[in-house]
N, C-alpha and C positions, 0 to 999 in steps of 0.2 A: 493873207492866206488862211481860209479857213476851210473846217471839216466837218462833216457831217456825220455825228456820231449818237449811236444808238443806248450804248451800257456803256459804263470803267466797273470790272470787278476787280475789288483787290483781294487780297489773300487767295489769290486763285494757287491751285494745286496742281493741275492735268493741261496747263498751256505754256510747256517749257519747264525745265531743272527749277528748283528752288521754289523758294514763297517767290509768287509775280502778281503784279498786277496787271489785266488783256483789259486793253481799250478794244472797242468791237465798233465798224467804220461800218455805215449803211452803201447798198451796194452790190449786186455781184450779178455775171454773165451767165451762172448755171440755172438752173432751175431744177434741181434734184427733186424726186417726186419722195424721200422722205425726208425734207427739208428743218432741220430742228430750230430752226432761226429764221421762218418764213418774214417775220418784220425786218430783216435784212437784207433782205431781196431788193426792194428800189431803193434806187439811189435818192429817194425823194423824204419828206417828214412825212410821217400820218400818225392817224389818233387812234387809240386803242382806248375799248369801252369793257369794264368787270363786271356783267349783266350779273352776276351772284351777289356783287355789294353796291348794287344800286340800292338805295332807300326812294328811289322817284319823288323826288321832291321839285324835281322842275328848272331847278337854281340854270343849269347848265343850258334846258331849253331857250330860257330867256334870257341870256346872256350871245346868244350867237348872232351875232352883223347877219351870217346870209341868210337866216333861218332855219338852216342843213338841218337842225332836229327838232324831232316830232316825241312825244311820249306816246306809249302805245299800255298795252296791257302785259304785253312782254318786258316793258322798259324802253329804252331811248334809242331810236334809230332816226340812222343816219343819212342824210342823203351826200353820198361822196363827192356826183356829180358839183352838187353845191358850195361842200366843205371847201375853204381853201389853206386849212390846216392852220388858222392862227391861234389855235390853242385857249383862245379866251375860255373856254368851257372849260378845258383841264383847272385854270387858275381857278374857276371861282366854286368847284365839286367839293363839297364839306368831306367827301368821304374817298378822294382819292382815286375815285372809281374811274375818270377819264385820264387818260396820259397821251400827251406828248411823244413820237418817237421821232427819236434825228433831234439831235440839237447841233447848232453852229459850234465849233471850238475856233480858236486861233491856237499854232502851239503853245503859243508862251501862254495858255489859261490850263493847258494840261499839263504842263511838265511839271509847273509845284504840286499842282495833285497829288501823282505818283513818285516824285521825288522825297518827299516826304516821310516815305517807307524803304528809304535806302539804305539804312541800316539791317533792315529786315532783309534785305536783297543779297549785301553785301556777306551777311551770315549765314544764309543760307545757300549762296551761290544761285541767287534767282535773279529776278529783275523784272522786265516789261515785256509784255508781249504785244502785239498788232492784230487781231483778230479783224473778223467781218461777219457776213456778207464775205467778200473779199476785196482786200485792202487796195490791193493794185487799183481799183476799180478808180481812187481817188489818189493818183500814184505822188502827185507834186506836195499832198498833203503828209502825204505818209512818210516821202524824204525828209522833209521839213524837220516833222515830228522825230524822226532818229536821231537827225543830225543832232538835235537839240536836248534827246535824250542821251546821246553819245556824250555830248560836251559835263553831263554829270558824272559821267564813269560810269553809267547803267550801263545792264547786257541784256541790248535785245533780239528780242526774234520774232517772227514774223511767221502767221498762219497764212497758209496759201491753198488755195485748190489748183496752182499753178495755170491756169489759164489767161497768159498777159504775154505781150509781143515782146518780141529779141531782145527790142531796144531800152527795157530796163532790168536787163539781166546784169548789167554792169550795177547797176546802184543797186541792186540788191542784194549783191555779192559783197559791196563795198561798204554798206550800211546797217547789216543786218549780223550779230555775231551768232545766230541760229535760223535756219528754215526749217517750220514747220510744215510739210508738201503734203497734200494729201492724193493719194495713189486711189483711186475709185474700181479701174476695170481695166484689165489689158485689151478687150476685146473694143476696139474703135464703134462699129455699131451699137450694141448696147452701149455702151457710153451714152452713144447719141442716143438713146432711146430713153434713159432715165434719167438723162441731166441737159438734157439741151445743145450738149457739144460733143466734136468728137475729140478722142484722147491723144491725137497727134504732136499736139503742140506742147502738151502738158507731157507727155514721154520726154518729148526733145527738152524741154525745160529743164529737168530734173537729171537727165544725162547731163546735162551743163554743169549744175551745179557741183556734181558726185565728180568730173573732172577736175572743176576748177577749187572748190573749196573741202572736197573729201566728204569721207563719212562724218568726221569730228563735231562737221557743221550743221549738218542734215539730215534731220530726223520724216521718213516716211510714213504717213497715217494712212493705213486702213479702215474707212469708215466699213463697218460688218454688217450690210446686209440683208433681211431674206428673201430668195427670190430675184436678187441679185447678183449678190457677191461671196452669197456666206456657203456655198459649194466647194466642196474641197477642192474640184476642178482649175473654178476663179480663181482661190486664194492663191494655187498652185504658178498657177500663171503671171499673176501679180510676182510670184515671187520668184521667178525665174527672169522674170524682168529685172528684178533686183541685181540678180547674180550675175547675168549679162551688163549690168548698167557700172557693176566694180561696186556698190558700196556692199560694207562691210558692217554697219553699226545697227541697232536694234531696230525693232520694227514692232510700230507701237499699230494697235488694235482699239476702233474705237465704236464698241457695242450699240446696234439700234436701241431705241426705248421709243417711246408711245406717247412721251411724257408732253409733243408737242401740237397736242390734237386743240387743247385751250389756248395757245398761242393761232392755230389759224380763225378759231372764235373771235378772239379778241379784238383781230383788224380785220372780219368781217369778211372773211374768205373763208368759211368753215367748211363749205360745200368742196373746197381743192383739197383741205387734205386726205391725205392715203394712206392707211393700214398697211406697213407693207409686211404684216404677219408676225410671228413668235420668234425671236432668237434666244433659245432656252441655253440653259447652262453647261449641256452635255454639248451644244452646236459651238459655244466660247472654248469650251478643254479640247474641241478636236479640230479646232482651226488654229489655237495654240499648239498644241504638238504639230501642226502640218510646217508651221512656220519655226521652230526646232529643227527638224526632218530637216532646213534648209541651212541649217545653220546661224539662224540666228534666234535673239534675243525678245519672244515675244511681251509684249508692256502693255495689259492691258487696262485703258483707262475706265475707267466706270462711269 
């Protein structure tokens, strides 16, 4: 059994209670158009080029089996069609500037990893998180990986944009001692319009959960928007869903940034991404007080 995984941060702060380390699984069904982790998108490896710490020394040229690269005056381009992603150029770049994205794991090569800082976990009341892409996307890998992180006495949780069928609503009820859900849009069209899907199934998802394992369990993310979601309208909506849906526990808020415009450079889709404008700090204080107004506890991550 193995997996296809892109980052491990450890000491992460904003994926789940306590110091955690979020394994991040290549992959996901959405296609959000302001995607902050566009190299997680396919469930496939590809290579990512630092066109600013190239020294063009060539090394990476000639070292590729298909040919896939050319030196230009810009630096090293790619030809994808060519590329079949065996990384030989990452290995032999003096300066780090090619990577690799997607590596194989088996669980048992990640668990001592993150086991490792179980003390940290255990003190702080953290543990391990499952990020993506989304995780589901590689569902037999992702059990695996808990079960074997359970068998440590870690506590994990699991990021979701909850888009994944009925049938593994049980194991990740069963496997998971937190869901991380992320709540996008009440409105089913727009949904479909800025992520690729509509919201139906992802509603019914997350009503599941809120029955079966409570608030205690289930933390709702707001990714914020503009142009979006970040209307006091949306937010409104979003959060009346909530109050209809019975949970009761905070409801964390997770701010656009910009910051992932040199992530679509990087793997060579710079032309896809999308501005999707300002969320200034006066639009963060008054979609916090909206989600007050409802009674609950706004968390917002940075």
């Amino acid at each position: 059994m193995k997996g296809l995984v892109f980052d491990i941060q450890y000491y992460s702060l904003y994926d789940g209670p306590g110091i955690r380390s979020t394994i991040f699984l290549k992959g996901c069904p959405l296609r959000c158009l302001w995607c902050h982790n566009p190299e997680s998108q396919s469930g496939k490896a590809e290579m990512s080029y630092y066109a600013e710490r190239c020294a063009r020394c060539g090394t990476c040229v000639k070292s590729c089996p298909q040919k896939a690269l050319t030196m230009t005056d810009k630096g090293v381009r790619r030809d994808r069609k060519k590329c079949i992603v065996c990384g030989k150029c990452a290995v032999v770049c003096p300066n780090d500037v090619i990577q690799k994205i997607g590596l194989e794991y088996e669980p048992e090569e990640i668990t001592p990893l993150v086991s490792r800082d179980k003390d940290f976990y255990d003190t702080s009341r953290g543990g391990v998180t499952v990020s993506g892409g989304e995780p589901t996307v590689q569902v037999e890998f992702l059990f695996d990986l808990l079960r074997k992180l359970k068998a440590f006495g870690i506590h994990t949780a699991v990021e979701t944009c909850g888009y994944f069928k009925k049938d593994i609503l049980a194991g990740l009820e069963g496997l998971s001692d937190l869901i991380l859900f992320d709540l996008k849009h009440n409105d089913s069209e727009k949904h479909q319009q800025f992520t690729g899907v509509g919201n139906e199934r992802i509603l019914e998802n997350f009503c599941y959960f809120v029955e079966r394992i409570g608030s205690e369990r289930i933390i709702p993310r707001i990714p914020v928007i503009p142009g979006f979601n970040a209307d006091a309208g949306s937010i409104s909506r979003i959060l009346s869903f909530l109050k209809s849906s019975g949970y009761k526990g905070p409801v964390h808020l997770m701010p656009y940034n910009k910051m992932a415009k040199t992530k679509y450079e990087k793997i060579g889709r710079g032309s896809e991404y999308c501005d999707m404008g300002e969320l200034t700090e006066t639009m963060k204080v008054e979609i916090a007080g909206t989600v007050e107004s409802y009674g609950y506890e706004p968390v917002v991550n940075q």
